[in-house]
C-alpha positions as CSV (number, residue, x, y, z in Angstrom):
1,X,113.5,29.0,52.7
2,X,117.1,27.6,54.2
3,X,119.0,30.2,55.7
4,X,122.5,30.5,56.5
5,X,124.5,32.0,59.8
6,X,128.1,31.7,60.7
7,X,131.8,33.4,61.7
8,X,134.1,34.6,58.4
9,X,137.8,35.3,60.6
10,X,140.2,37.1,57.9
11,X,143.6,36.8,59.3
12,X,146.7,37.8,57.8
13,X,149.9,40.2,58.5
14,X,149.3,43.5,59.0
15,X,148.3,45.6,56.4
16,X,147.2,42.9,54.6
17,X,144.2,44.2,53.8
18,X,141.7,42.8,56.3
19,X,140.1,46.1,57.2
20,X,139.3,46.9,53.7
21,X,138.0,43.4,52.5
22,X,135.4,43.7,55.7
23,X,134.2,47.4,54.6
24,X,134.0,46.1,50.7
25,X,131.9,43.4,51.7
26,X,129.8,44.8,54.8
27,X,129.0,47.9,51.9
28,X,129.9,50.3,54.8
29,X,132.6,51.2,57.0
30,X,133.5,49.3,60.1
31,X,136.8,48.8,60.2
32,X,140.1,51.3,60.8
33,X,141.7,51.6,57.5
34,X,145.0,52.9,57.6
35,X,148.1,52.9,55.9
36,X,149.5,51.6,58.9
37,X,150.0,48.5,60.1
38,X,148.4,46.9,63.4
39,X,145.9,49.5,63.3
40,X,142.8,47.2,64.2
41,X,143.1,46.2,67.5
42,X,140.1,44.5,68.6
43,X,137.6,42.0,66.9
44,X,135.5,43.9,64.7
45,X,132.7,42.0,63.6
46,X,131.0,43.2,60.3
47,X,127.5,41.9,58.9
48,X,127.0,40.9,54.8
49,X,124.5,40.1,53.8
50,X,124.3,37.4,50.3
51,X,121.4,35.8,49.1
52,X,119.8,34.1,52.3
53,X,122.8,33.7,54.3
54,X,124.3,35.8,56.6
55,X,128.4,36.5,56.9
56,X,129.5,37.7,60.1
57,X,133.1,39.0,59.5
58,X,135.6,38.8,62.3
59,X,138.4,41.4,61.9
60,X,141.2,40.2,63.7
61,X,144.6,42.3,64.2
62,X,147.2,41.5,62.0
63,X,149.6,38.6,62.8
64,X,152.8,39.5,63.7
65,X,155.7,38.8,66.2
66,X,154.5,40.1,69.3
67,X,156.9,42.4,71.7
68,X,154.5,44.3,74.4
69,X,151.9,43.5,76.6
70,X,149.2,45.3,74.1
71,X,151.4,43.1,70.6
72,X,150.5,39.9,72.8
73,X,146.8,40.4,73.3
74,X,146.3,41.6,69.9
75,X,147.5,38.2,68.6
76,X,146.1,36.5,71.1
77,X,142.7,38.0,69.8
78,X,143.4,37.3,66.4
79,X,144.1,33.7,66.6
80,X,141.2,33.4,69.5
81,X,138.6,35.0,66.3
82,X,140.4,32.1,63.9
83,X,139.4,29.1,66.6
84,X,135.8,30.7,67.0
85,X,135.2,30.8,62.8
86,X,133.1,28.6,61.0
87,X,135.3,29.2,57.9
88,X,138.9,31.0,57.9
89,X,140.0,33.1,54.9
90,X,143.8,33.9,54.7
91,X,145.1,37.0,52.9
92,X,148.1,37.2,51.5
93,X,149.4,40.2,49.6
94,X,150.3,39.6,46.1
95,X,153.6,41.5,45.8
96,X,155.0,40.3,49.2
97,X,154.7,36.9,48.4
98,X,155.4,34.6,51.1
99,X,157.3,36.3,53.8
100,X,158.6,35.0,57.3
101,X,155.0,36.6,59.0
102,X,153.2,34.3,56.3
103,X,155.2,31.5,56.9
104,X,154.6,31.5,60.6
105,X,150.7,31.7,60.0
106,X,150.9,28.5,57.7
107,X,152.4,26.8,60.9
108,X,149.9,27.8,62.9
109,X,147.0,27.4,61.0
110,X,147.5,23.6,61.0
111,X,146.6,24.0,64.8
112,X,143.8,26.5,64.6
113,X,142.0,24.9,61.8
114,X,140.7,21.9,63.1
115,X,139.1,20.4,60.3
116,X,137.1,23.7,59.5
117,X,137.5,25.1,56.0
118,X,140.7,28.0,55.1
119,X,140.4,29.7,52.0
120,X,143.4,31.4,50.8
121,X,142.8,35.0,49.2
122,X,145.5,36.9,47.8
123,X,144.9,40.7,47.7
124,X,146.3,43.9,45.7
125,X,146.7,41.5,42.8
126,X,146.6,44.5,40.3
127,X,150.2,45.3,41.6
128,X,152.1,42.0,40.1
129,X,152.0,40.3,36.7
130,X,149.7,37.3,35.9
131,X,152.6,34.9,35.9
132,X,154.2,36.0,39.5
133,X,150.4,35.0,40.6
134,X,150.1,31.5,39.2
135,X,154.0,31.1,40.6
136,X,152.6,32.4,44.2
137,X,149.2,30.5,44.1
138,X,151.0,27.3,43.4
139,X,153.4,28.2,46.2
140,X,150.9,28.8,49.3
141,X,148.8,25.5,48.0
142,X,151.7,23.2,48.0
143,X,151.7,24.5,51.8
144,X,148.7,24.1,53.1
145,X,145.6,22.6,52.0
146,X,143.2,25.6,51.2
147,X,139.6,24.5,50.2
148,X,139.3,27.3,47.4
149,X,142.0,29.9,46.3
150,X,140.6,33.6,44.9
151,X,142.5,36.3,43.4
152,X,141.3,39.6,44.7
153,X,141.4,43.4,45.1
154,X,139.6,44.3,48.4
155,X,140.3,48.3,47.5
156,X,139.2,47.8,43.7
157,X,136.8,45.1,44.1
158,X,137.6,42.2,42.0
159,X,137.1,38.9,43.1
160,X,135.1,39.8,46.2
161,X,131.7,39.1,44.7
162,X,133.2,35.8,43.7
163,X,134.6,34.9,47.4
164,X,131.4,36.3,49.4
165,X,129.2,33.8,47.2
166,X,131.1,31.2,47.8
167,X,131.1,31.6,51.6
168,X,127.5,32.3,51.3
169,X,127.6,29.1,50.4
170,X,130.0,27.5,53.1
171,X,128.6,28.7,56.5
172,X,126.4,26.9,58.3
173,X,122.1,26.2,57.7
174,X,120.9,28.5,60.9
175,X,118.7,31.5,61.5
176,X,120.4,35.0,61.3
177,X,122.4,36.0,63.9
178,X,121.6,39.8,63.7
179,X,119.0,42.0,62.8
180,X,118.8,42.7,59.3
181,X,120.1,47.0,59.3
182,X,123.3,45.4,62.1
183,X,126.3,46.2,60.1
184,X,128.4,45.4,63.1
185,X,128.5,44.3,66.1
186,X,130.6,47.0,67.8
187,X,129.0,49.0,70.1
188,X,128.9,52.6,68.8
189,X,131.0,54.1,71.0
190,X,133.8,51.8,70.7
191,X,133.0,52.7,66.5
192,X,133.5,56.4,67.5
193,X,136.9,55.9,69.3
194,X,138.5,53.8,66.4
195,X,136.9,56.8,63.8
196,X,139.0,59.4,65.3
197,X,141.7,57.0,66.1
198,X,142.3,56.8,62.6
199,X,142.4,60.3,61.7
200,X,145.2,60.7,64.4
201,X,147.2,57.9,62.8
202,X,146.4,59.1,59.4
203,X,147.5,63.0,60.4
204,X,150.7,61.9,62.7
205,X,151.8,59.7,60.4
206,X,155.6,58.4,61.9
207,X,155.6,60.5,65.4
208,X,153.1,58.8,67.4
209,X,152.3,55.5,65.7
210,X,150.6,53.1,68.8
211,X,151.4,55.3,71.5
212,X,148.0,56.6,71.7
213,X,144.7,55.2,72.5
214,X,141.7,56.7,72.2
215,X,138.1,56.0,74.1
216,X,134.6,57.4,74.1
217,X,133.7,58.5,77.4
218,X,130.2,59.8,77.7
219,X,127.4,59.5,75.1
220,X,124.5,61.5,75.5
221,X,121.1,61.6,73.2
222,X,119.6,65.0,72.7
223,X,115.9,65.7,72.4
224,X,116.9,67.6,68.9
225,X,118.5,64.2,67.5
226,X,121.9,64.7,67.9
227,X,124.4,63.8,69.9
228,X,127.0,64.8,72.6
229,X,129.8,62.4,72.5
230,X,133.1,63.1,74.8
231,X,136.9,61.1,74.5
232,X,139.7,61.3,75.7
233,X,142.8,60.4,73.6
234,X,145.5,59.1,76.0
235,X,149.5,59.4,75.0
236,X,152.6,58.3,76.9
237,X,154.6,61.9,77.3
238,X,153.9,65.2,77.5
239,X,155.6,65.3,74.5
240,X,153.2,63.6,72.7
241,X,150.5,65.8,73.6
242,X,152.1,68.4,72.7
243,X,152.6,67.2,69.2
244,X,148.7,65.7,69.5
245,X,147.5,69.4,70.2
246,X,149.8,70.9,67.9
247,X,150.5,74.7,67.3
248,X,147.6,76.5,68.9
249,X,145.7,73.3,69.1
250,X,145.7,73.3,65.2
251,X,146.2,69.4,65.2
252,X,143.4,68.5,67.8
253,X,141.0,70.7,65.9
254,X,141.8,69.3,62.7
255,X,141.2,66.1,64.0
256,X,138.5,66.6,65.6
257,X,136.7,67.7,62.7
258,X,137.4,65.2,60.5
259,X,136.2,62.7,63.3
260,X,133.1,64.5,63.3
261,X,131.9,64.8,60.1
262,X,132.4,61.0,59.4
263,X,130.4,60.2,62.7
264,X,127.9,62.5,61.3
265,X,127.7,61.0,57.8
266,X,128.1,57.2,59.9
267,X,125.4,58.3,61.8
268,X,123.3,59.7,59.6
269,X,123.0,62.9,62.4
270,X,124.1,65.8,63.9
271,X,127.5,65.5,66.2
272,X,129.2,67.5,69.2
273,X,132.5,66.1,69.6
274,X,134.5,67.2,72.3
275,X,138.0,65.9,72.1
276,X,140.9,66.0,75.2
277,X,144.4,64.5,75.5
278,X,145.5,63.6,79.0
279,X,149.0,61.9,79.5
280,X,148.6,58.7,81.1
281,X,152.2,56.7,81.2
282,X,151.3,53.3,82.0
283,X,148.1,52.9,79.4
284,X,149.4,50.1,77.8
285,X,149.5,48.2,81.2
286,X,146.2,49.1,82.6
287,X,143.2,46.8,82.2
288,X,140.9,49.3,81.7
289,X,142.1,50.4,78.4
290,X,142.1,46.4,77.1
291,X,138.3,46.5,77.7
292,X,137.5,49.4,75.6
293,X,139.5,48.1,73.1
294,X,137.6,44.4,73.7
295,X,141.1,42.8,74.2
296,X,141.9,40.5,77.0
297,X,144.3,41.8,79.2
298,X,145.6,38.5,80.4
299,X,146.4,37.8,76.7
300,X,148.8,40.2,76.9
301,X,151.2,37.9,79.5
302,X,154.3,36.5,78.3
């Protein structure tokens, strides 16, 4: 039997859908999905499974046009999980067509591709007619020469069988990277932090959009099975705790909850989540908090 390994990097603007074409092909949830853009922050890598081979999907941050220290390394990373792919898949979202963010990837991915194969995929196609499609696919392959174009709907489905075949099919001959049950290779903790990250963003909607971070500080295993797990969610101003906590620590608590039952259900186990919000200033220029993200901070220079 010939199997297959190798690196799947979906780039794309934010919101393009990355996150959701990882979980719809992993078959479980790894990634942040958010309404918001920018949301995934560091490499997560999700593990398909198809036929003999075995996809390992790098999750990059969105592409976009980088202002902070924290914008920087997040492109930086995404671009760094393009050049480390075996095969590149571009998303493009149907009803945007090809906007300045897209054009600026074209331009780069001349430079990042390096004779390794880019697909083009272009997402949320149920939201545009058949002709604006064939006008758009026409478009992005007159600029850059893809190896295969597919016409997809990470959220719905359609297509996806058709795209993780085919890079089944394009990844290297190689033993398995991972273990068989791996869905990803994030370590749980990190998992945790980005699960109750995105029930902050989801629940603050507007007032605090990337002022926060959250990490996982202490694990422990309990002889009954379940586990302790303790984070800290840092903001910028007391403000911002204050709207974090909100009235009577309703917020935090709703939060918290909802962070805990997906854990639970993630886990397959019993959770004690204990949740605090300390005000830390300067978090997006300490190192630290680049770690736990898995960013590099020095990616973060102008």
């Amino acid at each position: 039997m010939t199997t297959r390994a190798g690196f799947v990097a979906l780039i794309g603007e934010p919101n393009a859908g990355k996150s959701t074409l990882t979980n719809r092909m992993v078959g479980a949830k790894v990634s942040i999905v958010t309404h918001k853009v920018q949301t995934t922050r560091a490499r997560i890598r999700g593990v398909a499974i198809e036929g003999d081979s075995q996809i390992v999907f790098v999750d990059t941050p969105g592409l976009f046009k980088p202002r902070r220290r924290l914008d920087r390394a997040m492109v930086a990373a995404a671009w760094g999980g393009a050049a480390d792919a075996d095969v590149v898949v571009l998303l493009v979202e149907a009803h945007r067509g090809v906007t300045d963010g897209v054009e600026r990837i074209l331009e780069e991915l001349d430079t990042v591709a390096h004779g390794r194969k880019v697909a083009l995929a272009i997402n949320k196609i149920d939201r545009v007619k058949s002709e604006v499609l064939l006008a758009l696919t026409k478009d992005l392959n007159e600029r850059f020469n893809f190896a295969e174009t597919f016409l997809i709907s990470a959220e719905k489905g359609h297509g996806c069988d058709d795209l993780k075949r085919w890079l089944a099919g394009e990844i290297p001959e190689g033993p398995w990277l991972y273990p068989e049950d791996q869905i990803a290779d994030l370590p749980l903790r990190m998992i945790a932090a980005e699960m109750t990250r995105e029930k902050l963003t989801l629940r603050l909607h507007q007032e605090l959009p990337y002022q926060l971070t959250v990490e996982t500080e202490h694990w422990e295993e309990r002889k009954d099975g379940s586990a302790r797990i303790d984070q800290m969610i840092y903001v910028m101003r007391d403000g911002h705790k204050g709207i974090v906590l909100g009235n009577k620590g309703e917020t935090i608590k709703a939060i918290s909850k909802a962070a805990r039952e997906e854990l639970e259900e993630f886990l397959g186990r019993r959770v004690h989540l204990f949740v605090k919000v300390k005000v830390r200033e300067k978090w997006l220029e300490e190192k630290e908090r680049y770690s736990e993200m898995g960013l590099d901070f020095r990616d973060g220079n102008a």
